[in-house]
N, C-alpha and C positions, 0 to 999 in steps of 0.2 A: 515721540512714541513709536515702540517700533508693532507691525501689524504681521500676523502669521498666517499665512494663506498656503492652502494644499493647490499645486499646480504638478500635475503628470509624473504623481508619485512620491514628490519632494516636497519636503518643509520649506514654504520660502519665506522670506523678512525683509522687509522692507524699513529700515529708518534706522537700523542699527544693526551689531554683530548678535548671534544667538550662540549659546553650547552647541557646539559639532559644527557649528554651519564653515562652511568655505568663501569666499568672499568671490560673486561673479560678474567677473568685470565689466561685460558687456551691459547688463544688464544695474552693476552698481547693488546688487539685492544679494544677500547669503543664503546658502540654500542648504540642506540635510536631507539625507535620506527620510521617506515620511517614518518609518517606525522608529524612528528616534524619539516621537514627538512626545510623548507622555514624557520622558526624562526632558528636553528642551523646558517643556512647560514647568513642571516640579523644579529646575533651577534658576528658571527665571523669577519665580514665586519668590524662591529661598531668597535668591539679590536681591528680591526687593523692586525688579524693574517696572518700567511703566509700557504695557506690550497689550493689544486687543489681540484675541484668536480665534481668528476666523477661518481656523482650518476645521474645525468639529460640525461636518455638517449631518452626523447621524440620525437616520432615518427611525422617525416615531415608532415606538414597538407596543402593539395593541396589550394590555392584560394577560399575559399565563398566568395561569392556573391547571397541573394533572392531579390526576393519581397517584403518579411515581412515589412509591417506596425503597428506599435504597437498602441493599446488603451492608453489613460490618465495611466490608473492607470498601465497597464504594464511596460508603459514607467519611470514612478515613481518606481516600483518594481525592474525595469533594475537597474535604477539609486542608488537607496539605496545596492544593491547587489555592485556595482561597488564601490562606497564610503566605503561598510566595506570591499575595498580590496581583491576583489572578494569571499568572505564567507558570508554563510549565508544562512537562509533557509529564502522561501517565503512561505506561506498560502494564497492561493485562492479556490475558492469554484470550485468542477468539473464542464467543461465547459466554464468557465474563460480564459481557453487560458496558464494554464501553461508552456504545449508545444511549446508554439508559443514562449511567452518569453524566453525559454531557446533556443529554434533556432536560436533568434537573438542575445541572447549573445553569444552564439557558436560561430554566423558569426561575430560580434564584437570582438573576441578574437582573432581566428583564429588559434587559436591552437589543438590539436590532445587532442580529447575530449573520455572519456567511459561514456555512458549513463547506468544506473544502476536502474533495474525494477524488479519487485517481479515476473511477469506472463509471460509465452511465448504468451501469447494475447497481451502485450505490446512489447515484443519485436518485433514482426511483426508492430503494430503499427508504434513504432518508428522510425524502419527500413524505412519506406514506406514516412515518415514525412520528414526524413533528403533527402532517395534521392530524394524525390519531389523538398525539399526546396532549396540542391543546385548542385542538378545534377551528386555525386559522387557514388563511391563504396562504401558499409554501411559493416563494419565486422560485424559478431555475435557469442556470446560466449552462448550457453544454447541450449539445444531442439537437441543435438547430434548434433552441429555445432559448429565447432572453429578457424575462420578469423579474424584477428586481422588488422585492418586497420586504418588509423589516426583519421574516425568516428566508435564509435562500440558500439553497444548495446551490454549491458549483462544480463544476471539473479542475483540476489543477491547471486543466489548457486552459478553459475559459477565463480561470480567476488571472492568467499569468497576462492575459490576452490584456482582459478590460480593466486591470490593476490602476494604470492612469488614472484612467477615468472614474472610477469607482473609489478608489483608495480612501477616499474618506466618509465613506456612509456607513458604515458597519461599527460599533464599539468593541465588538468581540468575532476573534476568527476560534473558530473549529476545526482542526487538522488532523480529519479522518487520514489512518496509513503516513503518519508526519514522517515516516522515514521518507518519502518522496521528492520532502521538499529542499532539502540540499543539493537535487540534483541543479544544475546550472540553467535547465530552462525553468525553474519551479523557484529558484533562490528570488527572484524580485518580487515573488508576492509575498514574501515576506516583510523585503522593505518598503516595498512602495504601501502597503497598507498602513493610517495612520492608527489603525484597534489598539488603544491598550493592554486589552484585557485577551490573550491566544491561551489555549489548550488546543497540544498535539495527545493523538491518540495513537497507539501502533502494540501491537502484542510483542516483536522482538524490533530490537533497536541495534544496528552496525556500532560493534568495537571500534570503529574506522574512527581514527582523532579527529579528521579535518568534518566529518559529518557531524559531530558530539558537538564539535564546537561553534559549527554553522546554527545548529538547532539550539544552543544556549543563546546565541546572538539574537537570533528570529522568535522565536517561544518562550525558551526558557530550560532553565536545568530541569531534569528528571527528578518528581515530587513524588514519585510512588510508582510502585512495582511489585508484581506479583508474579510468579511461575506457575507453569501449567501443573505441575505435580503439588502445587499448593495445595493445589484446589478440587482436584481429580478427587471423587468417590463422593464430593460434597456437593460444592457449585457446578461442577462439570461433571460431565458422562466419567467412569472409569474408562480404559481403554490398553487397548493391546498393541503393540508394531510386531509385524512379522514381514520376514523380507526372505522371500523364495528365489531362490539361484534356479534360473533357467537355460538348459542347453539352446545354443544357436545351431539350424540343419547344419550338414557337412557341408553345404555350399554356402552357407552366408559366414562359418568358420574359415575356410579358405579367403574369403573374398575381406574378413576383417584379417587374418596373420596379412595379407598382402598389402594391403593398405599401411598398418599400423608397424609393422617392420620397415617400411618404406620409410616413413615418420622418423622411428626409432636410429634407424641407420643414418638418418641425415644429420640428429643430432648428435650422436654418439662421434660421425667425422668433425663437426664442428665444436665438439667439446662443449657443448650448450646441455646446460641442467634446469630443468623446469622443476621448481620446490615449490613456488606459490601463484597465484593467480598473476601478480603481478612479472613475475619471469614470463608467463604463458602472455601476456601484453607486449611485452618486450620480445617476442619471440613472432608473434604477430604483425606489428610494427616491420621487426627487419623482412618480413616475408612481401612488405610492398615495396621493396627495394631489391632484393634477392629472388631471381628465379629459379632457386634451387629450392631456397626456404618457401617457397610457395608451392611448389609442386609439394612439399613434403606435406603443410601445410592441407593443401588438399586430400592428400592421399589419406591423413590423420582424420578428417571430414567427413570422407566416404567411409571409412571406417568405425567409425561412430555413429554414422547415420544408419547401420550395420544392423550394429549393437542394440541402439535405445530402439528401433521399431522392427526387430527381429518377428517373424513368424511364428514361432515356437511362442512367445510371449502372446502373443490373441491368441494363441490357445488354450494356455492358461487361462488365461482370463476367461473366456466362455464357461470353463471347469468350475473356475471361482464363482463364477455369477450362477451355472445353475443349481451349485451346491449349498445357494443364499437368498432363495428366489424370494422368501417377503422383505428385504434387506433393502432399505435405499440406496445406491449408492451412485457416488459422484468417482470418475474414471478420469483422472488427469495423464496429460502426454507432454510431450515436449514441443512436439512438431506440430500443425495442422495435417500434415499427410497421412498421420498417421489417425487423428480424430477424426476425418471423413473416412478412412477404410473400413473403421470400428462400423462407422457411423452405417456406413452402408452395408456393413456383411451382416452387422448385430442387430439391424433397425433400434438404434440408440439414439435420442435427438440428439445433437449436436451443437454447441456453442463457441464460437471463436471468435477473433475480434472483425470477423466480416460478416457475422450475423448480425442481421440489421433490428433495431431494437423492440420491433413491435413483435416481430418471430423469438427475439430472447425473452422479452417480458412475457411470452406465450408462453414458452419451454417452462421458464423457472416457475410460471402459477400451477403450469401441467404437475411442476416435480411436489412442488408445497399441497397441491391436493390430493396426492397419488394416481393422478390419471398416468403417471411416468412413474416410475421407481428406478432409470440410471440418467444420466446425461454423461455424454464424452466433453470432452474440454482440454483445450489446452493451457494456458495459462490467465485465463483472463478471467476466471473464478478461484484463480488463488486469493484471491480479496472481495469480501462482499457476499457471497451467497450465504444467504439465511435460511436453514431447512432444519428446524429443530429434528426432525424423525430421521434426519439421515445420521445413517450407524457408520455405513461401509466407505473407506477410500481407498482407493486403488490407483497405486503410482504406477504406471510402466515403465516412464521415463521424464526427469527431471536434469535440474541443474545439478550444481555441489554445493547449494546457499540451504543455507541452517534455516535461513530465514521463510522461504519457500516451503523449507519442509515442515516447519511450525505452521504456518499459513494452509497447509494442505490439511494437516493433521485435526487443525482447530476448526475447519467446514463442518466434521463431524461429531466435534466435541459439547455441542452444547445439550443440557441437559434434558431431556423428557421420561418420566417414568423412570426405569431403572434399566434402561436398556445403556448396553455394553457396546461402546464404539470399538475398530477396528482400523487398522491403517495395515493395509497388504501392501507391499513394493517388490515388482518384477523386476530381476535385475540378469542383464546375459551371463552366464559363465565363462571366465575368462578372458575378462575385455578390461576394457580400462575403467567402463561401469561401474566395479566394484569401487575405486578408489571415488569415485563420484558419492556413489551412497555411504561409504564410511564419513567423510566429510560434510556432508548434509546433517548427518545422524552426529554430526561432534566427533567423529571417533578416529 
């Protein structure tokens, strides 16, 4: 007979070969990554063989029971999820209600679930969602907390961390931002977990093939999909993008032509064309080899760092904000240097990933009750903050990821009354900023 046991992350078998297993010598046993395991089991069935499995040791899950009433197209999202056999990722735009959907599959399943999030801003979140939703004790694994309970949110670090150990208690992963998980530190909780049953959740998803295909292997192909203009004037806020060109002073002009022509000339000698992100790697790379390429390198740096936290731009801003002043609004940056200048000249609270969580879960109750109407931030609230009332975003400076700029966009998107969101993006005049915001925007 042969016997299947979960050992640090792997399917192992003891007394014969299994589907996928590799044969290890030392040990004489076959082993497979654990997320194979539902296919091992369903083919060893089909043979016919004679196998006990003692890998399923899934953690008792009390009774759900909500509220939850789902939308049209949730309810369709449910169902395509459930048809590919519970796998699969959705795409919904932020505000949409991913969370709710996955709530009520949770409570449709009824099995002992890990919810899996990149930010301790979400893991509070979700914590707060589930025992709203059905009145239980919520574990959590991240933020120097480690409760393991039949519901449990975790961090991508902490799930990647305790995956060994853990891999087999859960029936069902939830993969809050699933684009994450293709990254190289994040890919083994995928397989080391033996859950049947994953849903990824993420509003935009990388054209990237090696990412599509990582995320078919770990979750599951894409079961449903929606765009933000589906939904805009219905399920979501209407909303505007307006993107103001702002002059840089004559001295922070001078100080970006001298940087960025330094750049410009280095490559222009070396015949080097940067056309995609992937030349700008390649171009990066030979600059830790190249002391020329690295001066230019830097010169390009400084020059930028120029650009995205220009002067002239918090000025704007201050214009913006007090020509908006019952307006919530969330103020994204690129840098931190630039979020505590805000922070300090605009008395703005401030959130970055060195705010420590008891001061951020302050800020964020401060913004959701209105004792706050802006927070500065840099990127650590591209994912996760939930402020139905907030209208206003305000870019000053970002990357060139489409992705990011949907994720900014949809902070302010979700619906209340009938108010009208807005996404402002400062951008310097003349710099290479522009071609950054064209690309973010598709364009």
């Amino acid at each position: 007979m042969i016997t299947l046991e979960f050992e640090g992350g792997r399917v192992v078998a003891r007394g014969g070969p299994i589907p996928h297993g590799r044969l290890e010598k030392a040990s004489g046993a076959y082993v497979a990554p654990a997320h194979l395991y539902r296919d091992i089991v369903k083919q060893l069935e089909a043979q016919g063989a004679d196998f006990r499995d003692e890998v399923y040791k899934s953690l008792p899950c009390p009774e759900l029971s909500s509220s939850i009433q789902l939308r049209g197209y949730q309810r369709r999202a449910l169902d395509a999820w459930a048809e590919a056999d519970h796998r699969g990722v959705v795409i919904l735009p932020t505000g949409a209600g991913k969370t709710v959907l996955a709530l009520k599959g949770i409570e449709e399943m009824g099995l002992a679930t890990l919810i899996i999030v990149p930010t301790l801003v979400l893991v509070d979140q979700w914590r707060r969602e589930l025992e709203s939703a059905f009145n239980v004790e919520v574990g959590v694994l991240g933020g120097g907390r480690s409760e393991i309970r039949a519901l449990t949110v975790a961090t991508y670090d902490s799930a990647s961390l305790r995956a060994p150990q853990i891999g087999n208690l859960f029936s069902t992963l939830v993969f809050d931002e699933v684009h994450h998980l293709p990254a190289s530190s994040y890919r083994r909780i995928g397989l080391m977990f033996s859950a049947p049953n994953r849903l990824g959740l993420t509003a935009t998803l990388s054209r990237d093939d090696g990412a599509r295909v990582a995320l078919m292997d770990l979750v599951g192909e894409v079961v449903f999909e929606m765009a933000v203009d589906e939904l805009a004037g219905t399920h979501l806020s209407d909303y505007t993008i307006q993107t103001l060109r702002v002059p840089l002073s004559p001295a922070e002009q001078a100080e970006y032509d001298r940087g960025y022509s330094q750049y410009r000339d280095f490559l222009r000698s070396r015949g080097i064309r940067i056309r995609s992100a992937r030349d700008y790697q390649r171009f990066v790379m030979r600059s830790g080899r190249d002391p020329e390429a690295r001066r230019a390198l830097l010169a390009r740096n400084r020059a930028m760092d120029v650009a995205l936290n220009s002067t002239r731009k918090v000025e704007r801003l201050k214009d913006l904000l007090q020509s908006s002043p019952d307006e919530k609004a969330l103020i994204f940056t690129r840098h931190n240097k630039l979020v505590y200048a805000i922070s300090r000249e605009m008395l703005i609270p401030a959130i970055t990933h060195r705010t420590p969580a008891e001061e951020r879960r302050e800020v964020l109750e401060g913004f959701r009750s209105g004792r706050y109407m802006r927070i500065v931030t840099s990127q650590v609230l591209d994912e996760g903050v939930d402020v139905p009332d907030a209208s206003l975003a305000v870019i000053l400076s970002g990357t060139g990821s489409s992705r990011q700029f949907i994720q900014r966009l949809g902070r302010v998107l979700r619906k209340k009354g009938g108010k009208q969101a807005r996404l402002v993006e400062l951008v310097s005049m003349g710099t290479a900023e522009a071609g950054l915001s064209r690309r973010r925007k598709g364009g």
